[in-house]
C-alpha positions, 0 to 999 in steps of 0.5 A: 885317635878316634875316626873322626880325628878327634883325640879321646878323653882320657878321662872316659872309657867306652864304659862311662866316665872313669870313676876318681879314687880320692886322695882320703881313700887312697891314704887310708887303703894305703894305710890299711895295705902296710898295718896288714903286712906289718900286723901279719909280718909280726904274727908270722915272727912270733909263730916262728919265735914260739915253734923254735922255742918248743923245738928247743924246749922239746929237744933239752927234754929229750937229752935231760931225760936220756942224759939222766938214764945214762947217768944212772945206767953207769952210776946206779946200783941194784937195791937188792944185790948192792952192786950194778945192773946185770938184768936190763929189765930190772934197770929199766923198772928201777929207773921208771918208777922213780920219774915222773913224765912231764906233758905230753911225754912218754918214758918206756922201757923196751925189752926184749924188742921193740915189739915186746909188751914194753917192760915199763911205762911212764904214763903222759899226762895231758895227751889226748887224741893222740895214739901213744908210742906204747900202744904202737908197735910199728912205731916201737919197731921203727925206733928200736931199730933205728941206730940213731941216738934221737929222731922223729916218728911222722904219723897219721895219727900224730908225731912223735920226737924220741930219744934213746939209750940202748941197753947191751949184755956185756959182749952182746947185741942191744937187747933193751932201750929206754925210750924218752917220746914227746908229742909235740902236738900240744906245744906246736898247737899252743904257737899255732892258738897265739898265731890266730889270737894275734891274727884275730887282734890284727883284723880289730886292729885293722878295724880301728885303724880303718875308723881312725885313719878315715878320721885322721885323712878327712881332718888333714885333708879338709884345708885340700878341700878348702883349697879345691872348693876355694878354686871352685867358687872363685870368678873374676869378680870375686878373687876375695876368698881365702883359706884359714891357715892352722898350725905350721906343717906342710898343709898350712904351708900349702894354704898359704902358697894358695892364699899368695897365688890368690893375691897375685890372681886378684892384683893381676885381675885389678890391673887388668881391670885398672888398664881397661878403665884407665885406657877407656877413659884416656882414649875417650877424649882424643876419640871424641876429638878425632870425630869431631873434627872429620864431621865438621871437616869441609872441602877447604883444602886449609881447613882440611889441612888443619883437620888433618894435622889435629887428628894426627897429633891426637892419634900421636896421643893415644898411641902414647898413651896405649904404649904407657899403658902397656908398659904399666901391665907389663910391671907385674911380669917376672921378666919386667926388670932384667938385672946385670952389672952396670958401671954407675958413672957411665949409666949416668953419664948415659942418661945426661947425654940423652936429656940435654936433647928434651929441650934448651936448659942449663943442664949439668952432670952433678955428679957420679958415683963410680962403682958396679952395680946390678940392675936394668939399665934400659929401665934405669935410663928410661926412668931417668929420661922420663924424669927429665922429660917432666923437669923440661915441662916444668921449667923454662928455657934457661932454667937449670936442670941437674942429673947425678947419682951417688951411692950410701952404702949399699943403697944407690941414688940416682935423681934430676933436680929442677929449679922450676916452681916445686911441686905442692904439698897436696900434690907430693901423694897423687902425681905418682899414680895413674892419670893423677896430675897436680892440682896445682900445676908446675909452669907450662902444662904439658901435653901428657896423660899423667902416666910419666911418674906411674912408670917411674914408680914401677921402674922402682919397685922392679928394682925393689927400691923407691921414688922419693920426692922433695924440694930442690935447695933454693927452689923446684923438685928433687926426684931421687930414685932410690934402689935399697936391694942393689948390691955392688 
């Protein structure tokens, strides 16, 4: 809260407005963020995957190259006697000058110590920048000492992966080795070079996809705009605006909930608009009368009398006709037909009681269907009475009036026949809207605005069924409420 009581706008810091991230940006950096940490997760397997195998490769060497000295140290034999090795120095040299090192690989004999001039010396190819093994005595040292088969030399100047075969006198102390050395600099500097190639490949990758993706997010986002530029420009006098639907994904379902909101706006607008007309047009007359006579009221007290119960009966009127009014807007409320299970026969049984009250006819209960059904029954019997009310106006004392309801299949009819004057063809289309009365009126004319029929027909269709018209066998109307949706 703010000192002066005020609640802050979110919407503001005390900086200035709060700038908005729109929803293209948003998707495309989100994008971005999960091809970065795929593109570099991928990268970072595939350095892994080429450093396990150049460890793999590098170790197969070194055992194939210690498993062939062995082999030849137990099997090989001495050119010049005919038998086996009694002089390390000469196996060593035997064997040497009959291989040939592959990159990055060093085959030494040592005699004599490792920090002896080695005795014999398989030159690595490809080895540049690097100290090798046979220049280095403190390494010879170190490996010629060590009593390990195989291990690893850590060294400013590079590593170094060796692998040994100790040569002993008969009954002595080692006194030679072959030595197989790798230097892994090579293969580990070529996983490294495809790490940064595929690196390099993921940043234009990124690029692209930055280029592609803005693309994409502006085009699937533009019916969004549409939406929020249509809700922009709409004014209560223009709700006419729609969007263009395309294609069947969730965007154009999303235009099409926006396009049915717009149409229940628009209907909700013109009925307002149609209840101010219609109210100002109804209520002018009786308004107009009321003045009227209080300007020309004098001091007769009968004359006063009279007045007094002229403006009383129009002022009945429009209070009639401002309740109908208002019922006809509440006819596009969710909540304008509230269903429940209603016994057929007692509802209509219901709504026969309370007509025979409108006025002195030969009123009969036709008859009834017996079975469950959903719907409102306060709207039902509202409906039925009004129709009743309209057969009274339209017939004379005597006349008969019949009130019954029957069932086909699943559709329900309930209706009040008159025998009165029927009404006329002209007129079948035009009685159930708003203030439209026949052209041609039925017996006495009534004291209503023409509304009865219109709240009828809404009853109806509240219901999801209609209002059916026609004549009445042997003369008058036939008014059928007929509920297509109601389910036993």
């Amino acid at each position: 809260m703010t000192e002066s009581g005020t609640t802050a706008d979110p919407a503001t810091t005390t900086d200035g407005p709060r700038r908005r991230v729109s929803a293209r940006v948003r998707i495309l950096l989100w994008l971005l963020l999960v091809m970065a940490v795929a593109l570099t997760s991928v990268a970072t397997v595939t350095r892994s995957i080429l450093l396990r195998e150049a460890d793999q490769r590098i170790n197969r060497l070194l055992a194939q190259e210690a498993g062939e000295f062995t082999n030849f140290e137990e099997r090989g034999t001495d050119p010049e006697t005919g038998g086996p090795f009694t002089d390390p120095a000469r196996l060593l040299r035997t064997f040497l000058v009959r291989q040939y090192a592959d990159p990055d690989e060093e085959l030494i004999g040592l005699v004599g110590g490792a920090g002896q001039d080695p005795t014999q010396i398989i030159q690595p190819r490809d080895l540049s920048g690097v100290l090798p093994l046979h220049e280095d005595a403190a390494a010879r040292r170190r490996i010629f000492d060590s009593p390990a088969p195989s291990g690893v030399v850590h060294r400013p100047s590079g590593e170094i992966r060796w692998a040994k075969v100790a040569i002993a006198r008969p009954g002595g102390e080692p006194d030679a080795a072959f030595v197989v050395a790798f230097h892994p600099g090579g293969e580990l500097g070529r996983a490294d070079e495809v790490f940064r190639i595929l690196l390099a490949i993921s940043a234009v990758a990124l690029l692209l996809t930055t280029g592609i993706g803005w693309a994409v997010a502006g085009r699937i986002l533009k019916p969004v705009r549409l939406v929020r530029v249509t809700a922009a420009e709409l004014t209560e006098r223009d709700l006419t605006r729609r969007i263009p639907v395309h294609g069947r994904d969730d965007i154009a379902a999303l235009a099409e909930t926006f396009n049915a909101m717009l149409d229940r706006l628009e209907r909700a607008f013109a009925a307002q608009r149609e209840f101010v007309d219609d109210a100002g047009h109804e209520l002018r007359t009786p308004i107009t009368i009321v003045r009227g006579h209080l300007e020309l009221m004098g001091d007769d007290p009968a004359e006063r009398e009279e007045t007094v119960r002229l403006v009383t009966d129009e002022l009945d009127r429009m209070s009639r006709i401002v309740e109908d009014l208002l019922l006809l807007a509440k006819t596009e409320r969710p909540d304008f037909v509230t269903p429940e299970p209603v016994q057929l026969a007692e509802l209509t049984a219901d709504v026969y009681v309370k007509a025979r009250t409108l006025g002195d006819r030969d009123w009969q209960l036709a008859e009834v269907a017996d079975r469950e059904a959903e719907l409102d029954p306060q709207r039902i019997t509202q409906a039925m009475v009004q129709l009743a009310q309209n057969a009274v106006q339209h017939t004379t004392p005597g006349q008969t009036i019949r009130v019954g309801s029957r069932t086909d299949g699943s559709r329900i009819e309930l209706y009040v026949a008159d025998s009165g004057p029927g009404v006329q063809p002209q007129d079948a289309d035009v009685i159930f809207e708003r203030f439209r009365r026949g052209t041609a009126r039925r017996g006495t004319r009534g004291s209503g605005a023409g509304l009865g029929l219109s709240i009828v027909k809404a009853i109806a269709e509240g219901h999801g069924g209609r209002v059916r018209l026609h004549d009445t066998e042997g003369g008058g109307a036939t008014f059928v409420l007929i509920l297509e949706e109601a389910r036993p």
